[in-house]
C-alpha positions in Angstrom: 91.8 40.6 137.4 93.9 38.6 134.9 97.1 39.2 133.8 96.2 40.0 130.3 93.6 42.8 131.6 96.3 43.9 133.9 99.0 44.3 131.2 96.5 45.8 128.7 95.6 48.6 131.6 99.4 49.0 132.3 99.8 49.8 128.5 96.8 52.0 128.8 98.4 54.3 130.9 101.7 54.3 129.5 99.7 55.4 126.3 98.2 58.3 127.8 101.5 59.6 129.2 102.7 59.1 125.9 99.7 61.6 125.1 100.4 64.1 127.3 103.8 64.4 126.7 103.6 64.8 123.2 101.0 68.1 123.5 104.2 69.9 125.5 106.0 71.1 122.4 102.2 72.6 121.3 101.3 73.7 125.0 105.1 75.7 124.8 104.1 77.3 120.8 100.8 78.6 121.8 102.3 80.0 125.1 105.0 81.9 123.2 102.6 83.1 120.4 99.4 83.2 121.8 99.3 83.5 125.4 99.6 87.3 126.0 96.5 87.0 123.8 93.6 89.1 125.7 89.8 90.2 125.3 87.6 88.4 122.8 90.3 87.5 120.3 92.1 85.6 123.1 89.2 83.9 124.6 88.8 82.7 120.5 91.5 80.9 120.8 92.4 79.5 124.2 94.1 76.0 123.9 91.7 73.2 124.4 93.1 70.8 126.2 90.2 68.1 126.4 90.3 67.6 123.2 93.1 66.8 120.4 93.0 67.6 116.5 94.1 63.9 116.2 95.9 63.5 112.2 94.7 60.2 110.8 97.0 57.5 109.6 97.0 58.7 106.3 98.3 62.2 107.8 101.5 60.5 109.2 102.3 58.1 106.7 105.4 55.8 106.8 108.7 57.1 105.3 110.2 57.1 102.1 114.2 58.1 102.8 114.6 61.3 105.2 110.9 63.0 104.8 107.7 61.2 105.6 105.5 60.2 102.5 103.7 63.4 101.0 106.2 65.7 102.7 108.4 67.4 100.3 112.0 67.7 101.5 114.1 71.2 101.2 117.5 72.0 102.8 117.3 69.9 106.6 113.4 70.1 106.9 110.5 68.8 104.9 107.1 70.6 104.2 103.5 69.5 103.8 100.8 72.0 102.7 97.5 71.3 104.6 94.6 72.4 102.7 92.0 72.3 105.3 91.3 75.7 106.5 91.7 76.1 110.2 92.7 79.2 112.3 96.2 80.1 113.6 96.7 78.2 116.7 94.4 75.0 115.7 96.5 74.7 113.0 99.5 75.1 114.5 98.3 72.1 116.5 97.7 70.3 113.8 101.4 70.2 112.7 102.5 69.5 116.2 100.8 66.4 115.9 102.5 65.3 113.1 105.6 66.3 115.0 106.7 69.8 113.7 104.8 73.4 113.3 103.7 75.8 111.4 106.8 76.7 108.5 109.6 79.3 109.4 110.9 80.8 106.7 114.3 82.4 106.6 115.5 83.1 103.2 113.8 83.7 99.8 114.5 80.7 98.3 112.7 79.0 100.3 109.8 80.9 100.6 109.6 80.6 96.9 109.9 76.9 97.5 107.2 77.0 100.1 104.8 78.9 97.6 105.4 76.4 94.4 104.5 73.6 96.6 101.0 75.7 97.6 101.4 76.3 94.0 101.6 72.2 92.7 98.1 71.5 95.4 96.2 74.4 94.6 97.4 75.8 90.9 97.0 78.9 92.8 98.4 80.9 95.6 95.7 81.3 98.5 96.0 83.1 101.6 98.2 80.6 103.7 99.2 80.2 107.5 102.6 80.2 108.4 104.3 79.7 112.0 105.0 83.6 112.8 103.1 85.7 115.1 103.5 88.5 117.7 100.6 87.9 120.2 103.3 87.5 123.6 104.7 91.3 122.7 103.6 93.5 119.6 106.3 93.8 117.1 108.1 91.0 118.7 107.5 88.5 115.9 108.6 85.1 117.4 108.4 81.4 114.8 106.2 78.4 116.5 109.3 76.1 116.3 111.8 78.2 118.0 114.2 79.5 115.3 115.0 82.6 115.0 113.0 85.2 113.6 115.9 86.1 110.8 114.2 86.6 107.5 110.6 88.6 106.2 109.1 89.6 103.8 106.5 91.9 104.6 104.0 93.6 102.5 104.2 97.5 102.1 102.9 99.9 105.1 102.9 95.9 107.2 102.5 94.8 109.7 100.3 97.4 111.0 98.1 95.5 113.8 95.2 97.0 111.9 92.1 97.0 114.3 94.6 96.2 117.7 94.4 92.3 116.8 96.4 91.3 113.9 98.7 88.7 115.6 99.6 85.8 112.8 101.5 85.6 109.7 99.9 84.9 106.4 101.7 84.7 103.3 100.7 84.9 99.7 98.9 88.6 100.2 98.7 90.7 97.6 100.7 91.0 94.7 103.7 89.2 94.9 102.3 87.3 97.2 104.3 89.1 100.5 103.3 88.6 104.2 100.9 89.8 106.1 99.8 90.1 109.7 96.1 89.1 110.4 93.4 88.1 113.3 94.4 84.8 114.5 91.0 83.8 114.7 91.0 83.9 110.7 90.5 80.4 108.8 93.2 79.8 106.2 94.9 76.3 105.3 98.3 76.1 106.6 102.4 74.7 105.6 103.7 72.4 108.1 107.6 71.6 108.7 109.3 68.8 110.0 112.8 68.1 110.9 114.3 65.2 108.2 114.7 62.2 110.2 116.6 59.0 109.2 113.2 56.7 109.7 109.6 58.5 110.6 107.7 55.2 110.1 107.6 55.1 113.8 105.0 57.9 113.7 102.9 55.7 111.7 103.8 52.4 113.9 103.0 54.4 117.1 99.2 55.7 115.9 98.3 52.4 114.6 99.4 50.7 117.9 97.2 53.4 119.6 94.4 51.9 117.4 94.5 48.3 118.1 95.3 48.7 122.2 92.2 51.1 122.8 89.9 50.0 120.1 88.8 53.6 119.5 89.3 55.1 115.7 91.8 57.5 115.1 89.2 60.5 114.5 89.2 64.4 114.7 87.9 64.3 118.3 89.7 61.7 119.7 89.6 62.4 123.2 92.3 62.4 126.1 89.8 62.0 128.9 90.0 58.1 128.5 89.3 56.0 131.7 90.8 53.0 132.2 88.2 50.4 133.3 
């Protein structure tokens, strides 16, 4: 084997460490939201691990000051409103991947901030994921990224685990547009939040690197059962 081919499998594996590591933070949300999950509703949304819900470049894009580009910045985080609809946990992974979760929300300023930027993509205020849920205990309403659960903003006579499985947050039900707690399994799109960081291009740097070493497309299903030949 050359040098070059032993180098370029070297980098191989370093890349799929790289992988692995970076689905822990996820692996830890879902366990804390989702994991106490059981019967059909749980089995609907076990964690597949053979597959990532890769973001493509234009998803993590390279930084203009302390928020990447498209994010919107507010207080020491910045937000990105994800139109595709996706259910609870999928989505969740879906901001992990561009390195934060599903938005907390802990005062009402910023939940008003978090529903005019719904408001600026959609001229409208639709049904929308956010990173609460209660799956690990009922009533013990936990956010994906750790924070504390200090704020909510709760519709009338909710939550109310309507049916035994009403597990996630969505906002923007009813009215003036409270919270609400719903199936998990349900297809909504989602606000993702990120820590403000001096430089994100790296993000960028990193997936396009990823690109050029494997030779494989940075697509929905890209897969982490690579072999190294």
């Amino acid at each position: 084997m050359t040098p070059l081919l032993t180098q370029l499998r070297s980098e191989r594996i370093v890349l799929l460490s790289m992988i692995f590591k970076a689905s822990f933070p996820l692996l830890s949300a879902l366990l804390i939201c989702c994991g106490a999950t059981t019967g059909t509703e749980g089995s609907e949304q076990e964690v597949e691990v053979h597959s990532l819900d890769m973001p493509t470049e234009s998803d993590v894009e390279k930084s203009t000051g302390t928020c990447p580009q498209y994010w919107t910045p507010y207080g020491t985080r910045c937000f990105k409103f994800v139109s595709t609809a996706r259910s609870w946990a999928e989505s969740e992974r879906y901001c992990v991947l561009m390195g934060g979760n599903l938005a907390s929300v802990h005062s009402t300023d910023e939940y008003h901030f978090i529903q005019e930027l719904i408001r600026e993509h959609t001229e409208g205020t639709p049904h929308t994921w956010i990173g609460g849920c209660d799956a690990a205990q009922e009533r013990l309403w936990l956010w994906s990224d750790g924070s504390r659960f200090d704020y909510t903003y709760w519709y009338q006579g909710v939550p109310d685990n309507m049916g035994g499985g009403e597990h996630c947050i969505e906002m923007n039900f009813r009215g003036l547009q409270h919270w609400n707690d719903v199936p998990c399994k349900e297809t909504l799109p989602s606000v993702c939040a990120v820590q403000t960081q001096p430089n994100t291009g790296a993000a960028s740097d990193w997936l396009t690197g990823l690109h050029g070493l494997i030779g494989t497309p940075l697509r929905p299903d890209f897969p982490l059962s690579l072999t190294v030949s």
